[in-house]
N, C-alpha and C positions, 0 to 999 in steps of 0.2 A: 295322784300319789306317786312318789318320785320312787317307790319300790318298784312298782309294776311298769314303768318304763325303763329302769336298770335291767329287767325279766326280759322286758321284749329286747332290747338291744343285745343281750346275750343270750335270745333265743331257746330261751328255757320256757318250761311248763309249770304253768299256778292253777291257783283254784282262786276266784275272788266275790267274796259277799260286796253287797251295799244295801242297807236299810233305806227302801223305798218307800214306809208309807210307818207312819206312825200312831196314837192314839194314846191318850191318859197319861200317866206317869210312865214313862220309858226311861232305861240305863244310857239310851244313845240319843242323837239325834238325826233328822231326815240327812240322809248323802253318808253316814259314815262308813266304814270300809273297814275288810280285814280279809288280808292276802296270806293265802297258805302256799309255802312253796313247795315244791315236792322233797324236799330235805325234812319237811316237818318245821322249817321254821315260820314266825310268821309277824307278818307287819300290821299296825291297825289294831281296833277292836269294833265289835257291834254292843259292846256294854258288858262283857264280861259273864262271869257267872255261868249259869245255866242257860240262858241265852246263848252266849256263847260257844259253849259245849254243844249245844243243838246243832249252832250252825256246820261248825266242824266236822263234826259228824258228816251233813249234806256236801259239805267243800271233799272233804276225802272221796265221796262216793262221785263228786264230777272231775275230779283227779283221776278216778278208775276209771272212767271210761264214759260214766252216766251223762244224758246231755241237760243242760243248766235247767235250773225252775224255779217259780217264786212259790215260797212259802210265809206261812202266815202263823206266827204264836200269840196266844192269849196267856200271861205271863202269869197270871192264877192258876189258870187255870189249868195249863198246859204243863206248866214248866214249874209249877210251886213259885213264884219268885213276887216279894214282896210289893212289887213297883204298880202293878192292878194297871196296866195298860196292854196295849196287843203293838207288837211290829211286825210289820211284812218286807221279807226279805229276798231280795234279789241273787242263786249264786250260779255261775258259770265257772268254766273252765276256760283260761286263755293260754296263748301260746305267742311268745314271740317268731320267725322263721329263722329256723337255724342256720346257721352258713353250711353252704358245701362246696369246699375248696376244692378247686378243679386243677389239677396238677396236669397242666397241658391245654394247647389251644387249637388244636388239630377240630377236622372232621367230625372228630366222637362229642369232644365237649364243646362243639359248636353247636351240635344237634342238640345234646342235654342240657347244655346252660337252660335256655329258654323254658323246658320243659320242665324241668327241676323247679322254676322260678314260679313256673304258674299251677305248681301245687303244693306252694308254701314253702321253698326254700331259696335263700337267699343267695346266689352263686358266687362266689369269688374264683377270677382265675389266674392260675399263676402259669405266668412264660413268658422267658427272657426275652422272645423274639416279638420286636417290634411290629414284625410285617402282620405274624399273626396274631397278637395277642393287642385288635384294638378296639374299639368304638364301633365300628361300621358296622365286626362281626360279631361282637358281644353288647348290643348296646343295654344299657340299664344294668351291667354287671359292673360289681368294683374291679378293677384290673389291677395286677401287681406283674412288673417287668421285671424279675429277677428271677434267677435260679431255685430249687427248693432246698436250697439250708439257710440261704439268706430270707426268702421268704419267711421259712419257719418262726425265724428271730422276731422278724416284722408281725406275723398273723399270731404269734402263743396260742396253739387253740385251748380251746378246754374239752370238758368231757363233754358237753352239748353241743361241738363242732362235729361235721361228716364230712370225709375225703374221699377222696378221688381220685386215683391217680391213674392216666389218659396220654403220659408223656409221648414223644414221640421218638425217642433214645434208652435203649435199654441203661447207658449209663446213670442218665437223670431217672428209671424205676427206681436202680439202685437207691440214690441218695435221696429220693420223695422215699421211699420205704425207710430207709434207715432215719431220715430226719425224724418225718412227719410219725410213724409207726412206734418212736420212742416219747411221742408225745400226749398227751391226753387225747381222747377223740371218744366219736359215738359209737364210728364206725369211719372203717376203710376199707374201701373197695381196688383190688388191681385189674385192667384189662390184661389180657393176656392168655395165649395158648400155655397147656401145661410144660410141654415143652418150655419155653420162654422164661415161665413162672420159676420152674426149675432153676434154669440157672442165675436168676438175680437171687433165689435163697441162697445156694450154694457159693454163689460169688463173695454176697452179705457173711456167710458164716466163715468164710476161709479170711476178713478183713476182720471177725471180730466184732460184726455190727448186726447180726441179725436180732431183730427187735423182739417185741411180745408181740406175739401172732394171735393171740386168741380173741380179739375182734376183726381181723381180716377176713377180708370174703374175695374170695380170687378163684375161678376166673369171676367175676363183677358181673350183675344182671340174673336176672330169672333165665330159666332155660326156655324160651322160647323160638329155637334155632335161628335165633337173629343174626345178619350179615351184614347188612348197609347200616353206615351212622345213624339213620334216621332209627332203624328197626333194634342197634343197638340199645340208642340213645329211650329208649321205649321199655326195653327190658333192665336198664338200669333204674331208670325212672318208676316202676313196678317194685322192683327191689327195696327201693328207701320207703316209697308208700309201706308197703308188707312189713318191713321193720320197726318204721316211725307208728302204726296202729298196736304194735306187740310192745313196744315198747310204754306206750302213752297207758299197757293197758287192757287192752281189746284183743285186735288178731283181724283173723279174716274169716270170711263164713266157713271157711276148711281149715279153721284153726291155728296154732299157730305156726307160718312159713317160715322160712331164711335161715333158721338156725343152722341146717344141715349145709346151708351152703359155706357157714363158716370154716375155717381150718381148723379143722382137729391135730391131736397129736400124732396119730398116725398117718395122715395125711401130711403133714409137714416131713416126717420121718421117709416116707416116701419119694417125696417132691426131692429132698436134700439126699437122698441115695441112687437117683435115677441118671441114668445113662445115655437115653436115647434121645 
């Protein structure tokens, strides 16, 4: 189904039936499919009707979080439906891996590329510098050697995109925050001491570019009083987990995290009045 591979390349979340076993008169046939996306739209059918309405039901509740199952209708009996045959139905949740744009090739996202990759996200990293941004120390990541405005033009993220920004120039904060921060995303992360954090807002607000802040999470990472790339790269990587579970749905056994680490408005207010 050429839906549910357009899904996984833009790294979004579905729900998808396929009727795996049939019997008597049935509305579908063995293999057919119907993908619910988390917009509510959907591609495919398993036969319509009440059948269908069943299954939907089941595809929304592994959209929330539930994990996949097969079920089995008797289409009399079950489901009133005139056809006097039974199907059994296969439905999970799938996911394509999101991108997370790595804005910078330093130390930090040398350590998190990899680790972000091997818990389902797809790395891209953006930096101009040839020396650092190659093959040797990103391997299996896509690489883009440009700046972050021209990047931006090249990547358009969408809302199903998560960023990064890890630069190694308070200048290029700057302009990955004001590019990438005015563009759709899931989530954006800055490294940065508050101090630092401070004045790319303040610098942003006196040019007239400070973005919408209310998916930014700065400083970036669980507090884990992490130091080394490795132990940063660790507590960022905990961060997208803890978000990507709340978001798909779920949480974590202590409910839902990370909201608080977001910027609030009082927080921004602060960050843009600070002095020291």
């Amino acid at each position: 189904m050429q839906a549910v591979l357009e899904l996984f390349e833009r790294g979004e979340r579905g729900a998808l039936a396929t009727v795996t076993r049939t019997s008597g008169s049935t509305p579908q046939v063995l293999g057919a499919r119907l993908l619910l996306r988390r917009d509510g739209s959907r591609v495919g059918t398993v036969g319509g009707g009440a059948i269908e309405e069943a299954v939907l039901e089941q595809l929304e509740d592994c959209l929330s979080g539930s994990p996949g199952r097969t079920k089995s209708w008797d289409l009399i009996r079950d489901l009133g439906m005139c056809c006097g045959g039974r199907m059994e139905v296969f439905m999970e949740a799938i996911e394509g891996a999101p991108r997370l744009i790595v804005l910078g090739a330093g130390h930090v996202a040398q350590a998190t590329a990899p680790l972000a990759a091997r818990v389902g996200f797809a790395p891209v990293i953006v930096d101009a510098r040839e020396e650092f941004n190659d093959a040797a120390r990103f391997p299996m990541c896509k690489r883009i050697l440009k700046e972050p405005r021209e990047a931006a033009e090249e990547l358009a993220p969408s809302p199903h995109d998560w960023l990064l920004i890890v630069t190694h120039d308070h200048r290029l904060d700057e302009e990955a925050l004001a590019c990438f921060g005015a563009l759709p995303h899931a989530y954006l992360g800055m490294i940065g001491s508050r101090r630092k954090i401070a004045r790319v807002l303040q610098r942003l607000r006196a040019k007239g570019k400070l973005p919408d802040l209310s998916r930014v999470f700065t400083p970036v990472g669980l507090d884990i009083g992490a130091v080394t790339p490795d132990e940063i790269a660790v507590s960022v990587v905990a961060e997208l987990i803890a978000l990507r579970a709340v978001a798909r749905g779920g949480g974590t056994k202590r409910g839902e995290i990370g909201a608080h680490l977001r910027l609030d408005q009082a927080q921004v207010e602060r960050l843009l009045s600070a002095t020291d």
